[in-house]
C-alpha positions in Angstrom: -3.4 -59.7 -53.2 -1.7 -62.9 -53.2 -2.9 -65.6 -52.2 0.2 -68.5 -52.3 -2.5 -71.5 -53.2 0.6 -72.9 -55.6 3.4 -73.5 -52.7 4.6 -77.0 -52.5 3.3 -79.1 -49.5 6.6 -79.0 -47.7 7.1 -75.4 -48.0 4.0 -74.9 -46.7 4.6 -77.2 -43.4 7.6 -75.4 -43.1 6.4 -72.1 -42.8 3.3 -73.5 -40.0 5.8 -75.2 -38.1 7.8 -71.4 -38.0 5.0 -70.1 -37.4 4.3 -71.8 -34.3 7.5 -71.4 -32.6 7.8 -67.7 -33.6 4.4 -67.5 -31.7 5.3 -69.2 -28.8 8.8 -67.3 -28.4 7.7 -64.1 -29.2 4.4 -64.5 -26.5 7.1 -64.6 -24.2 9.7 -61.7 -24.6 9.3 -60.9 -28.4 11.6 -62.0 -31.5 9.1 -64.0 -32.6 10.5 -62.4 -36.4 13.6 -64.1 -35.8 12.0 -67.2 -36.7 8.9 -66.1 -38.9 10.6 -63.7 -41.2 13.9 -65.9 -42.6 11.6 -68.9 -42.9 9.4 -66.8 -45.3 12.6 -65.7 -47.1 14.0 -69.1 -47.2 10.6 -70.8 -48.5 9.4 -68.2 -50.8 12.9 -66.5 -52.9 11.1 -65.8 -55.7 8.3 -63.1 -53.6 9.0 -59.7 -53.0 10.3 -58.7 -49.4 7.5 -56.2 -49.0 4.7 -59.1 -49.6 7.1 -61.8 -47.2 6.6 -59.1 -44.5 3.4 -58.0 -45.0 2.5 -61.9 -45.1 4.1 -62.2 -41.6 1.9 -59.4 -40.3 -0.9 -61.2 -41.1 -0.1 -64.2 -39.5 1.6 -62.5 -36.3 -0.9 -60.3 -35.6 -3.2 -62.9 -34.9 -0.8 -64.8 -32.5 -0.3 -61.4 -31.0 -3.6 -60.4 -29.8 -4.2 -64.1 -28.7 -1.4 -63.6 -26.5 -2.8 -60.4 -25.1 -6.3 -61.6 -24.5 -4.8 -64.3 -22.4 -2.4 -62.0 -20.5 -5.3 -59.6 -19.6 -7.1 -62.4 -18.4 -4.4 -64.1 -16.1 -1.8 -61.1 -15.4 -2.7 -57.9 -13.8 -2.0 -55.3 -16.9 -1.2 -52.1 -16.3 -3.8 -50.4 -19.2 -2.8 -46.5 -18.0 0.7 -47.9 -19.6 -0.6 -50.2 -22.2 -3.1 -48.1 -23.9 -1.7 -44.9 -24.1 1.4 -46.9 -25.9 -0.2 -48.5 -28.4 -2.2 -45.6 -29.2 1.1 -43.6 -29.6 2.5 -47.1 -31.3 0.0 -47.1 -34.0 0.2 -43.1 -35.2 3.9 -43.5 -35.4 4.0 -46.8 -37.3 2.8 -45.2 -39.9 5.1 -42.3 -39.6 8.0 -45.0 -39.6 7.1 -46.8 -42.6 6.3 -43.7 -44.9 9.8 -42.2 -43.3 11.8 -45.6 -44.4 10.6 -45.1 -48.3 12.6 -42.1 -48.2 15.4 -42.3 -45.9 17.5 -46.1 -45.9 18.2 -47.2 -42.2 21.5 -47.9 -42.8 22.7 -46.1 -40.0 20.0 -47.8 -37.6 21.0 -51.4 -39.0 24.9 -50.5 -37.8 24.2 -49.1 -34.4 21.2 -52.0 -33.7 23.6 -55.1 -32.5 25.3 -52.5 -30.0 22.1 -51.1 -28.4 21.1 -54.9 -28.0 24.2 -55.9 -26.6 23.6 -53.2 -24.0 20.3 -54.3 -23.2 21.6 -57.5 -22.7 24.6 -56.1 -20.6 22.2 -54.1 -18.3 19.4 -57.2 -17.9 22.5 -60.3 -17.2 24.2 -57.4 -14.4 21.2 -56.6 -12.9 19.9 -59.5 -10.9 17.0 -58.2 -9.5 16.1 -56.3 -13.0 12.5 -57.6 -13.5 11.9 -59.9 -10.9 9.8 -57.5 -8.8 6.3 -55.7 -10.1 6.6 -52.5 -8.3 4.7 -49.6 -10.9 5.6 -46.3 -10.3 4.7 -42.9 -12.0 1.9 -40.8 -11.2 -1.3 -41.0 -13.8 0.0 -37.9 -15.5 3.3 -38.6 -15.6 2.8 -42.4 -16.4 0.5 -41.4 -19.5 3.3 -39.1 -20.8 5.8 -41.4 -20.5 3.6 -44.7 -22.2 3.0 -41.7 -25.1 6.4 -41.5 -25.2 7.9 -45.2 -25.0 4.8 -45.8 -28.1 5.4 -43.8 -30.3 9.5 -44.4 -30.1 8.6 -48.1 -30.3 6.2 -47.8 -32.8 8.2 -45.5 -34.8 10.8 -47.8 -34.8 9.0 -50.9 -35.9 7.7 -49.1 -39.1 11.0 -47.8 -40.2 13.3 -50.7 -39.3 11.4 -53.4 -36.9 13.7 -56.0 -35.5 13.3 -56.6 -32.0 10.6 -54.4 -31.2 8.9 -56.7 -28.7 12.2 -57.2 -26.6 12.8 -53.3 -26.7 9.1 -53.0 -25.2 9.7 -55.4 -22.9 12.8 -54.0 -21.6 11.3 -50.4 -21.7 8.2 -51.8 -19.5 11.1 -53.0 -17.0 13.4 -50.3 -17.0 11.0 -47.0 -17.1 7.5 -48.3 -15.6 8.7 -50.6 -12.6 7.4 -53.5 -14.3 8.6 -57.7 -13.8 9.1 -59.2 -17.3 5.9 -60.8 -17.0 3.8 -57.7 -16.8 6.2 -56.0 -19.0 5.6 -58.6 -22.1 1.0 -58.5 -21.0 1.8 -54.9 -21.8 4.2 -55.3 -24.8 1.6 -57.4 -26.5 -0.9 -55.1 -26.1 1.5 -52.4 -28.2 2.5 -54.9 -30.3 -1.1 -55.6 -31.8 -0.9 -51.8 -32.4 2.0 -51.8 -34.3 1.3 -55.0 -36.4 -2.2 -53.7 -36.8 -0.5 -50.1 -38.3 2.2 -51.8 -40.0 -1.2 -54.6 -41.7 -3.1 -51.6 -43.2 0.1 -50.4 -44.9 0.8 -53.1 -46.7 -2.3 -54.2 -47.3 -2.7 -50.7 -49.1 0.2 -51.2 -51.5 -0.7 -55.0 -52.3 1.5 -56.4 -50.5 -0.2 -59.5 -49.0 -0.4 -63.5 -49.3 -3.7 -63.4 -47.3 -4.1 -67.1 -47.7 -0.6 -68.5 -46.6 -0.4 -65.7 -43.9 -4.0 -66.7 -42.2 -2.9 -70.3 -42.4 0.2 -69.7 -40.3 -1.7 -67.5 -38.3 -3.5 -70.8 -36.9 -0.3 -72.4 -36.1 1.1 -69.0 -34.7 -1.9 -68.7 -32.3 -1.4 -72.6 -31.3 2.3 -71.2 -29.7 1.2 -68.0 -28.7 -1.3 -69.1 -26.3 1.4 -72.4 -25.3 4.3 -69.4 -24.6 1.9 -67.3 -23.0 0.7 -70.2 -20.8 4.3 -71.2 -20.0 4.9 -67.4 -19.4 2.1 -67.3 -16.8 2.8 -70.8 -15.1 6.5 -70.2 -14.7 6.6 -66.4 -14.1 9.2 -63.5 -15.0 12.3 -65.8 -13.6 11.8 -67.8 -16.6 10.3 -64.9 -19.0 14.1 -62.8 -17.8 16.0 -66.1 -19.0 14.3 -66.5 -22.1 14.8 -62.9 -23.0 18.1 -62.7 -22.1 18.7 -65.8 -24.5 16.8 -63.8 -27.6 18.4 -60.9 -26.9 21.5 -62.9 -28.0 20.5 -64.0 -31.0 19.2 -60.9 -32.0 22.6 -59.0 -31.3 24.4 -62.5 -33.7 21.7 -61.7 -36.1 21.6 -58.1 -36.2 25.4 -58.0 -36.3 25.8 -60.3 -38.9 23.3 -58.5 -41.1 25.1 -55.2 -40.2 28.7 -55.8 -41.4 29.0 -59.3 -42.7 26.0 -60.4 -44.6 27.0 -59.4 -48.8 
């Protein structure tokens, strides 16, 4: 395992200060990657893309469950939603990530920026979407249907990944009754799932910088428990704005890496 003691000072500032704002986005309404990930790539060319990402799983995961302990804490969380989910979440990681070694997501990496762009189509036309926590679904029927929404999610964050927390946020809305701000206590609480899955994978193949990725994990803890704080004070009016605002940089992102980026 790697453990980056030879980064330059300012490379390594960098990468904190990325850290903390991906924490602090992505305790909100996700895409916390959007921020985390291309600072890796930017800092450290000369790594492997396997160790840059299993290096930001070490230091997300951290911010991740911070966020979630604070949730649980301050926001009523659904667990017959939550728990079931990540459960499913981290089975299918697993399934994701040994799937993607075999089969390229090309396919998924062309159709991504569209199935954003229609999240954000349905969340700005829907005013009310997310402003009122009103659960439904029986305990049977609620359990099948978190099984279900975890192990998509999580079999979609092993194989491809981007945008995972907004598409459990948005599934939490849509599905379960949820506001955005119980939707993103219960998206964390997947999320650690995932990240956990997604950890012991490449941890198993090597692919690690254990000391730069606990390092940022400090700073990404600092911003998750800020966002989730801010989250709390402010409520889902600000949680919906903020998403809708990632959502749109994910579909610019996504879409550029799609069909323009060579």
């Amino acid at each position: 395992m790697h453990l980056g003691n030879d980064l330059p000072m300012l490379s390594v500032a960098l990468l904190c200060g990325a850290a903390f704002f991906a924490g602090l986005v992505d305790a909100m309404v996700g895409g916390g990657g959007l921020i985390q990930i291309p600072a890796l790539f930017a800092s450290l060319p000369q790594v492997s893309a396997a160790t840059l990402l299993g290096t930001n799983k070490v230091a997300g995961i951290w911010g991740t469950a911070a966020a979630a302990a604070r949730y649980t804490r301050r926001v009523k969380l659904e667990w017959r939603a939550a728990i079931p989910g990540a459960l499913a979440a981290f089975v299918f990681s697993f399934l994701g990530a040994w799937t993607v070694t075999r089969v390229a997501p090309d396919l998924l990496r062309k159709l991504l920026p569209f199935m954003m762009a229609a999240v954000a189509v349905y969340t700005f036309t829907r005013k009310d979407f997310g402003t009122v926590h009103a659960p439904r679904h029986g305990p049977g029927q609620g359990m099948l249907l978190a099984l279900s929404v975890g192990a998509a999610i999580g079999f979609y964050d092993g194989f491809f990944g981007p945008g995972t927390g907004s598409f459990l946020i948005f599934l939490y809305v849509r599905f379960f009754g949820f506001d955005f701000l119980g939707a993103s206590a219960a998206a964390k609480v997947v999320n650690v799932a995932c990240n956990l899955a997604a950890l012991l994978w490449f941890g198993r193949s090597g692919h690690l910088m254990v000391g730069l990725g606990l390092f940022m994990a400090c700073f990404n803890v600092t911003g998750s428990l800020i966002g989730s704080h801010l989250a709390i004070m402010h409520g889902s009016t600000l949680v919906r704005r903020l998403f809708l605002a990632v959502v749109a940089v994910l579909v610019a992102k996504t879409a550029y890496d799609a069909f323009f980026r060579i």
